[in-house]
VEXDREN-2710 file (C-alpha; in Angstrom, 1 decimal):
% VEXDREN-2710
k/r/px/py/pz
1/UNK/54.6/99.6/95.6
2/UNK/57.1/97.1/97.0
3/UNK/56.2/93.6/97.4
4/UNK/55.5/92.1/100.7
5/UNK/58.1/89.8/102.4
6/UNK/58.0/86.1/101.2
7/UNK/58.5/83.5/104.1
8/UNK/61.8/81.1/103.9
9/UNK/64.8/79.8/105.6
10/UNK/67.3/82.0/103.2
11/UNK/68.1/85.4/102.8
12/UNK/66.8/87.1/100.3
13/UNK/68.3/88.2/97.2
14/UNK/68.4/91.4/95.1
15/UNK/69.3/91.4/91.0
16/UNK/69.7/94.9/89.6
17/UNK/69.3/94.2/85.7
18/UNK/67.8/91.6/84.3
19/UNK/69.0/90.9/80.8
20/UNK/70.2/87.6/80.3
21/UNK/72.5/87.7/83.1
22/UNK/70.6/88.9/85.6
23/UNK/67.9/86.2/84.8
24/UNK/70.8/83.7/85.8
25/UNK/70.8/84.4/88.4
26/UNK/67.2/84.9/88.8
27/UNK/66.6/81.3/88.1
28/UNK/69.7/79.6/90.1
29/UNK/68.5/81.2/93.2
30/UNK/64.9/81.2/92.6
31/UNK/64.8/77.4/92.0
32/UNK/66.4/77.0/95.5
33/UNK/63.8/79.1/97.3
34/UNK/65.5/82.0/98.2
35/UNK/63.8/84.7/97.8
36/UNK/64.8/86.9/94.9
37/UNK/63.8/90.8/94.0
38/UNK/64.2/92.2/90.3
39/UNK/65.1/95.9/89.9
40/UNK/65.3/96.7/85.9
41/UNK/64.0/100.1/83.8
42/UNK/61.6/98.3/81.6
43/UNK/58.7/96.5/83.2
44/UNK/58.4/94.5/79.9
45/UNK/62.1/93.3/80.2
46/UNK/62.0/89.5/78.9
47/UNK/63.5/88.4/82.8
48/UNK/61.2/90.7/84.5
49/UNK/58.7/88.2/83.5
50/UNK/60.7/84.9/85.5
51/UNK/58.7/82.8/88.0
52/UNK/61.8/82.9/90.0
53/UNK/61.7/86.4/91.2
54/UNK/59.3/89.4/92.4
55/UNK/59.7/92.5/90.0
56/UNK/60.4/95.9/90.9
57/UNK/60.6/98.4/88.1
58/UNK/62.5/101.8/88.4
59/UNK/63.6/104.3/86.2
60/UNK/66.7/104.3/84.4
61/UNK/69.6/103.9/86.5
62/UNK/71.8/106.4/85.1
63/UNK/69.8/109.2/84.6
64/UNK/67.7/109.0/87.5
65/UNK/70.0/106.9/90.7
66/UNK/67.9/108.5/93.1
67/UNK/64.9/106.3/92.1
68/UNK/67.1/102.9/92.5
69/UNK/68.3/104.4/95.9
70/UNK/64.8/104.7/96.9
71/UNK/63.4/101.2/96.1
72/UNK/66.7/99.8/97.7
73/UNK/65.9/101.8/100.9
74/UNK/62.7/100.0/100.7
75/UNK/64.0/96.4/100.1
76/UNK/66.3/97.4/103.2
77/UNK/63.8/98.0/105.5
78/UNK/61.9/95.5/104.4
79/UNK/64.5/92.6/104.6
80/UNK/67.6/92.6/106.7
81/UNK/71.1/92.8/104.7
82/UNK/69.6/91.2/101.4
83/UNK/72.4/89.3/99.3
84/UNK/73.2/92.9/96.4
85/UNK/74.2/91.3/93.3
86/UNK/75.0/93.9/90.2
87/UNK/75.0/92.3/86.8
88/UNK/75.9/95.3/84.5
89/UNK/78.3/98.0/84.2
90/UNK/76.2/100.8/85.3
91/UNK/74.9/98.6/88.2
92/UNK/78.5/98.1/89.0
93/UNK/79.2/101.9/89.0
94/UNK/75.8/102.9/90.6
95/UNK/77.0/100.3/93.8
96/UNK/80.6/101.5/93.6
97/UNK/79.7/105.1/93.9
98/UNK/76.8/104.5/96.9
99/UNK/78.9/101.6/98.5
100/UNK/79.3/103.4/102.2
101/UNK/75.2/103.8/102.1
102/UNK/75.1/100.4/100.6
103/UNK/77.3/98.3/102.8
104/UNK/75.5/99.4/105.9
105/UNK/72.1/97.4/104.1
106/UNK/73.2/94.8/101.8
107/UNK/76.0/92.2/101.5
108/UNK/78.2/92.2/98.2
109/UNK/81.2/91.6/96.9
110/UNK/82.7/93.9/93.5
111/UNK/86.0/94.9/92.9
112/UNK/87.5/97.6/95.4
113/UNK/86.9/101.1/95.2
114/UNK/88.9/102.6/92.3
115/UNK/89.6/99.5/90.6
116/UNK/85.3/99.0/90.0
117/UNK/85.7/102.4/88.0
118/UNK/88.6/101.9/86.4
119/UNK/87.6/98.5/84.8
120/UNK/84.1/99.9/83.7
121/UNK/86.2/102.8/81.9
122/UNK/87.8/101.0/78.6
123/UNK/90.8/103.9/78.7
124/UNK/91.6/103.5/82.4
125/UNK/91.3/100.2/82.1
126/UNK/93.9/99.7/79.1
127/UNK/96.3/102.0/80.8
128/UNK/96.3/100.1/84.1
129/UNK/96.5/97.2/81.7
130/UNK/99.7/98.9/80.1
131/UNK/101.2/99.1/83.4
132/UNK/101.0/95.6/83.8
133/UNK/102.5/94.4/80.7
134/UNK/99.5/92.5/80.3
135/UNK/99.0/91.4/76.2
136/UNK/97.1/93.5/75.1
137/UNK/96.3/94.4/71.1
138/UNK/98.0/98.0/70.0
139/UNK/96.0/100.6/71.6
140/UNK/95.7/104.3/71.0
141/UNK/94.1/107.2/73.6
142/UNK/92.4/109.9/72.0
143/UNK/92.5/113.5/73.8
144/UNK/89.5/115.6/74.2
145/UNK/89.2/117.8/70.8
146/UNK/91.8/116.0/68.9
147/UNK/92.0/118.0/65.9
148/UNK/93.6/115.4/63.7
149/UNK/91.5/112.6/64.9
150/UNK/91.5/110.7/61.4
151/UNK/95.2/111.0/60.6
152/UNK/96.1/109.9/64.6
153/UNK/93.9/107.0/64.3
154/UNK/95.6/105.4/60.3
155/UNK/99.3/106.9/62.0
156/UNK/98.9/104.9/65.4
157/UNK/96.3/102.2/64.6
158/UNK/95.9/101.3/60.6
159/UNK/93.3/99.1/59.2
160/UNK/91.2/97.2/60.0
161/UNK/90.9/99.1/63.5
162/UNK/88.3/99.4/66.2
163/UNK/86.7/102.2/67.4
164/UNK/85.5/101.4/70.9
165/UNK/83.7/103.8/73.3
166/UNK/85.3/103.7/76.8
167/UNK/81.7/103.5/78.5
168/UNK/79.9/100.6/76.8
169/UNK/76.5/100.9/78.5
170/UNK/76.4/104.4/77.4
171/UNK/77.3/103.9/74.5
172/UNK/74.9/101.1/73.9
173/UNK/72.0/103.6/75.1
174/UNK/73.0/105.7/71.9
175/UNK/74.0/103.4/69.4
176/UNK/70.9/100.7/69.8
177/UNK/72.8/98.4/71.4
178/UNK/76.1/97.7/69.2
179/UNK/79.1/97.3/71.1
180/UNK/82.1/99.0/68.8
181/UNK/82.4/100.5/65.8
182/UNK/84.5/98.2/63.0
183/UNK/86.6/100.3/60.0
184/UNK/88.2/98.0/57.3
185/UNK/88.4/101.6/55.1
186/UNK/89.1/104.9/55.5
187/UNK/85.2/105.4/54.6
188/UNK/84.3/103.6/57.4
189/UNK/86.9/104.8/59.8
190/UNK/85.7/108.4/59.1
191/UNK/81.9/107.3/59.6
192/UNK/82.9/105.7/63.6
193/UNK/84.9/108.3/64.1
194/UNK/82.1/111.4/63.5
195/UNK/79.5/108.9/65.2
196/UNK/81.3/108.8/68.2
197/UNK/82.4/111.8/67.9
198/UNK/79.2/113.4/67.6
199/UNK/77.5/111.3/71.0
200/UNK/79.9/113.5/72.6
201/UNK/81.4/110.0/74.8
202/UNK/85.3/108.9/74.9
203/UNK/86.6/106.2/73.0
204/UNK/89.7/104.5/72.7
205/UNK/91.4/103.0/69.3
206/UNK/92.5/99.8/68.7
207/UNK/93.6/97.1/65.9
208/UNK/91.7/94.4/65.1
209/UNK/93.3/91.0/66.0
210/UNK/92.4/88.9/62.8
211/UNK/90.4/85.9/62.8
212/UNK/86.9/84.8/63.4
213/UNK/84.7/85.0/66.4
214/UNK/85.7/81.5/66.9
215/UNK/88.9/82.7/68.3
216/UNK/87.6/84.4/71.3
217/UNK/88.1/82.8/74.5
218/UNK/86.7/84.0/77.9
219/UNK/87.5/83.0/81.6
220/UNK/83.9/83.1/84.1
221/UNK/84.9/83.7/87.6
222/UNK/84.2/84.8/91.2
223/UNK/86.9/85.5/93.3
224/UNK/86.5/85.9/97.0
225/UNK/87.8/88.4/99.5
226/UNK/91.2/87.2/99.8
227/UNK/91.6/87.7/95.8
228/UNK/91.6/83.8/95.0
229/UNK/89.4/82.0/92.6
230/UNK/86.2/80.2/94.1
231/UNK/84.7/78.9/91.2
232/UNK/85.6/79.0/87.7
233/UNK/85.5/78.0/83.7
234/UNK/86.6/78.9/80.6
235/UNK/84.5/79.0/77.1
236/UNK/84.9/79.7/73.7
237/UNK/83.0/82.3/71.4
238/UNK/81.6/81.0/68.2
239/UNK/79.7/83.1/66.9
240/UNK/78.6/86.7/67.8
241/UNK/75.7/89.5/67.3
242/UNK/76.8/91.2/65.2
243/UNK/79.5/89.0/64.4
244/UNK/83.1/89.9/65.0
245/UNK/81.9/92.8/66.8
246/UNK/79.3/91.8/69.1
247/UNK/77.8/89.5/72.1
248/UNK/77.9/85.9/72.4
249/UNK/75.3/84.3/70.6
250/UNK/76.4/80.6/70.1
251/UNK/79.0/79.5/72.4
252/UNK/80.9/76.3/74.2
253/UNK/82.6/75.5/77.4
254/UNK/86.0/74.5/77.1
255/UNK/89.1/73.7/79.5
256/UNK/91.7/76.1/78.7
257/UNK/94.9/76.1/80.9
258/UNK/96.4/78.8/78.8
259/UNK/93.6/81.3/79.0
260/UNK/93.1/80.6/83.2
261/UNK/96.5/81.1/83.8
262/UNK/96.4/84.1/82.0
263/UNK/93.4/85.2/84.0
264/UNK/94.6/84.4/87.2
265/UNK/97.7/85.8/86.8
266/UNK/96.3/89.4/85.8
267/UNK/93.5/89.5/88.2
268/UNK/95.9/88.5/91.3
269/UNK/98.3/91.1/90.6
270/UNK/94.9/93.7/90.5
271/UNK/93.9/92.3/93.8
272/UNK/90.1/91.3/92.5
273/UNK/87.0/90.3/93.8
274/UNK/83.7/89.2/93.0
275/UNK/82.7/88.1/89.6
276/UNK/84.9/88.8/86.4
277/UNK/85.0/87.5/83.1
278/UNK/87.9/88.2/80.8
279/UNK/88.3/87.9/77.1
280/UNK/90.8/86.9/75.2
281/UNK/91.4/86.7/71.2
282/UNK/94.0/84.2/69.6
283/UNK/96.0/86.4/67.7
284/UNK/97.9/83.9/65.0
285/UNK/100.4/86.2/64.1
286/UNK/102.6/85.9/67.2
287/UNK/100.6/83.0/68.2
288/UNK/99.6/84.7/71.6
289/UNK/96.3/85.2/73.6
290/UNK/95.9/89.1/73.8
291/UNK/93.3/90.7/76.3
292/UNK/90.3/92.3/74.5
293/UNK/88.6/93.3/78.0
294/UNK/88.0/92.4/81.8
295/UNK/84.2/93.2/83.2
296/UNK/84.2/93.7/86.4
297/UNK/80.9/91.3/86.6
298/UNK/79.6/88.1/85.1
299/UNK/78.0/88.1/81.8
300/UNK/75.3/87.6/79.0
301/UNK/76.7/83.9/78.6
302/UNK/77.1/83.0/82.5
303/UNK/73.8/80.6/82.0
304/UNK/76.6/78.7/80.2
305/UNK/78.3/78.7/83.8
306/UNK/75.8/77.2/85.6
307/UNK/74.7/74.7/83.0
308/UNK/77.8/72.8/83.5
309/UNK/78.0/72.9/87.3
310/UNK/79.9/76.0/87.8
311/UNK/77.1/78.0/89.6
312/UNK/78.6/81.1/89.9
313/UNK/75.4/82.8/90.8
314/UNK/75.2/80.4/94.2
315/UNK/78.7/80.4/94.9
316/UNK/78.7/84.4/94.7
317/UNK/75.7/84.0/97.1
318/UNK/77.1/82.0/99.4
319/UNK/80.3/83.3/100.0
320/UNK/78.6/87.1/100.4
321/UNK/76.8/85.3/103.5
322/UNK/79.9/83.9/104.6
323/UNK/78.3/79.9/103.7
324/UNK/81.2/77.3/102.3
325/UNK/80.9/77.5/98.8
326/UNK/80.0/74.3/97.0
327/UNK/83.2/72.6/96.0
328/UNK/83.3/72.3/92.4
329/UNK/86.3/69.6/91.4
330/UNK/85.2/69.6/87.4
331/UNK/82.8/70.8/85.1
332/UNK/81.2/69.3/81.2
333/UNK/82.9/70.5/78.4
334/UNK/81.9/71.1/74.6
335/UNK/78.3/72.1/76.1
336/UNK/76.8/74.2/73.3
337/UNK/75.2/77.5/74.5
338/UNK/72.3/79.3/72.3
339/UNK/70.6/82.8/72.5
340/UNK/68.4/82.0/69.6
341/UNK/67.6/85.5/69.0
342/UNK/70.9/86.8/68.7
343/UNK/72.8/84.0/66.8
344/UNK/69.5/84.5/64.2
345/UNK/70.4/87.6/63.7
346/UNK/74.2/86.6/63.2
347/UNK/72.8/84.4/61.2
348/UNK/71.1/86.2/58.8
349/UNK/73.6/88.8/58.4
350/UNK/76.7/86.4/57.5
351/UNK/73.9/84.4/55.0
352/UNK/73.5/87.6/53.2
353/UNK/77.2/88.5/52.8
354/UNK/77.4/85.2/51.6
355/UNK/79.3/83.6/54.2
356/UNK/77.0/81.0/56.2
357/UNK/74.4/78.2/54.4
358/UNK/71.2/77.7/56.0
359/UNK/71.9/74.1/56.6
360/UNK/75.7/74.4/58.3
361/UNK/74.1/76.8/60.6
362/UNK/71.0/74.3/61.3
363/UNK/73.2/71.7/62.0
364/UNK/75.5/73.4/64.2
365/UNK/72.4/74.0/66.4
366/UNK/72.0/70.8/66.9
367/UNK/72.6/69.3/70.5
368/UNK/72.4/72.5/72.0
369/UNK/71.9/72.0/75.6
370/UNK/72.5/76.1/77.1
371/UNK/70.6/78.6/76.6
372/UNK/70.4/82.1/77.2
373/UNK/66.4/82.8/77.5
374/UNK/64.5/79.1/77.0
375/UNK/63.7/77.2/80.1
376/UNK/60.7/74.3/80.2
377/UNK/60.1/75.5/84.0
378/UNK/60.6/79.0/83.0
379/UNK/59.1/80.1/80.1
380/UNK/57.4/83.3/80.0
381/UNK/61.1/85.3/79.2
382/UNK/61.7/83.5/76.6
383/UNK/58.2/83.8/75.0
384/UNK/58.2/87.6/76.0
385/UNK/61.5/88.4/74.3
386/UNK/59.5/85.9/71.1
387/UNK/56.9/88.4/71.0
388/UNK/58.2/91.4/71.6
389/UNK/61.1/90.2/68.2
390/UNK/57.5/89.4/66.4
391/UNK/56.2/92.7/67.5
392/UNK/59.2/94.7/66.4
393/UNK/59.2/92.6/62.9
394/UNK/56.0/93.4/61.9
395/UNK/56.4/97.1/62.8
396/UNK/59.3/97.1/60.4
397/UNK/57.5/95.5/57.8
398/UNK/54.8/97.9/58.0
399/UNK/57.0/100.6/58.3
400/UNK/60.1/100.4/56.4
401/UNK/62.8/102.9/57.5
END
């Protein structure tokens, strides 16, 4: 049943997904009063819980669209033109594909048509990529049925070398949430390649650019409709879940000229707009930035944004409605950003292999002033995702796999 209207000066909001990014948002236009409305599969979902927003659960989004339709066609005739904001790739997709329907009942801004598709496909991303001569690690396509799949991939690629699927929210649905597939041997290589393989979803190949996750740097933006920056930052990656290979679990903002250039240059010769955050890697070799990916949206670490004045979540607001955007001259560097339960996890597998003492990793904690889930005037997400970690702990314990 959808919620009733809520009374206030602004228009309301609508967040489809509500994982860390989508909470966000959830909270940056919450606190302000506006009016927000949370569309995510699982009821449960740590940001479905926020104080800032009314929850509307739905089915999942790629297997049953028709259902999202439905409670948007409710939210429509409910409120007039709400403000559509889509924080993940299917959410991306699912407004790209329904954006004549969707235009007519909602106000949004995402990359044109074509170019929204393209960036949320890994191999027609790279080959548009390619065309542009952007700098980009050696990639490899693979063909539907390749025969020699094992041989292409040590010919073309070599090791180390990743395997990375070319739809990452599918294949996160299937592979409990990891991002890519890592081979240092031809074991390992063989093992991504049959599970990929075997899910039956396309992948691309790629080398791996050495070096830690502390040489990952991303540009945040949203651009407007004339394809220019409105708001913007840069951070670096310091560590990941699971690390070299995963999201951003411990992070800082940082002013890097190099990296925004690089950004701006790309995504004004693709014409873009609305949010974006690209990654780069440091690649010490050539002593070059190369492009890892561009998502076609903001991301888990956009909290980070907003933390040190760059409120991409408001300015994306307000320059859907057509409002001047909050002018934003500079922003705090070397803020530390945390998602406890990921960088725990990072944590725990780099103490194991040896690499990370307890107390370095304590101390690097300290000062923290970002984070991902915790918020003293928000709390129940981040003591939803506690007990639903607790909850999946103990079920492990007392039933080993």
């Amino acid at each position: 049943m959808m919620p009733p209207p809520r009374k206030s000066p602004h228009p309301p909001a609508v967040v489809l997904g509500l994982t860390t990014n989508g909470l966000s948002f959830v909270r940056s236009l919450g606190r302000r009063g506006i009016p927000v409305t949370m569309l995510e599969t699982l009821s449960w979902h740590p940001g479905m819980t926020s104080r800032y927003g009314v929850p509307c659960p739905v089915p999942d989004i790629t297997e049953q669209p028709d259902a999202w339709l439905t409670a948007l066609d409710a939210i429509a005739r409910r409120d007039e033109r709400p403000v559509l904001i889509a924080t993940g790739d299917e959410h991306i997709l699912f407004v790209s594909r329904h954006r004549e329907y969707l235009e007519r009942h909602f106000r949004f801004r995402i990359p044109a048509a074509g170019l929204a598709e393209a960036l949320c496909d890994k191999q027609a991303q790279y080959e548009r990529l390619l065309d542009l001569d952007c700098p980009l690690p050696k990639t490899a396509f693979v063909t539907p049925g390749q025969a020699d799949l094992f041989e292409f991939a040590e010919r073309t690629i070599g090791f180390p070398c990743v395997v990375k699927p070319s739809f990452s929210h599918l294949w996160r649905r299937r592979a409990t949430g990891v991002k890519l597939r890592l081979a240092h041997t031809p074991d390992a290589l063989r093992a991504a390649l049959r599970d990929m393989v075997e899910t039956g979803e396309p992948f691309v190949l790629q080398e791996f650019i050495p070096g830690g996750d502390d040489a990952i740097h991303c540009y945040l933006a949203h651009y407007g409709e004339d394809g220019r920056p409105l708001a913007s930052m840069t951070k670096q990656k310091l560590r990941q879940n699971p690390p070299r290979c995963g999201n951003g679990a411990f992070q800082i903002s940082t002013h890097n000229p190099e990296v925004t250039a690089l950004s701006e240059q790309i995504l004004g010769r693709l014409a873009y707009q609305g949010l974006v955050a690209t990654e780069f890697k440091w690649d010490v070799r050539d002593s070059r930035y190369k492009l890892m990916e561009i998502n076609p949206r903001s991301v888990s670490g956009n909290q980070l944004a907003v933390d040190v004045d760059v409120d991409l979540p408001f300015v994306y607001y307000r320059d859907v409605l057509g409002l001047p955007v909050p002018t934003i001259a500079s922003y705090r560097s070397n803020v530390k950003y945390l998602h406890l339960g990921w960088d725990l996890q990072a944590f725990l597998i780099e103490h194991r292999a040896g690499r990370m003492p307890l107390f370095p990793w304590f101390r690097s904690l300290l000062g923290a002033r970002s984070f991902a889930l915790f918020n003293w005037r928000d709390p129940r997400p981040f003591l939803t995702y506690a007990w639903e970690g607790l909850r999946s702990f103990r079920s492990a314990q007392r039933f080993p796999s």
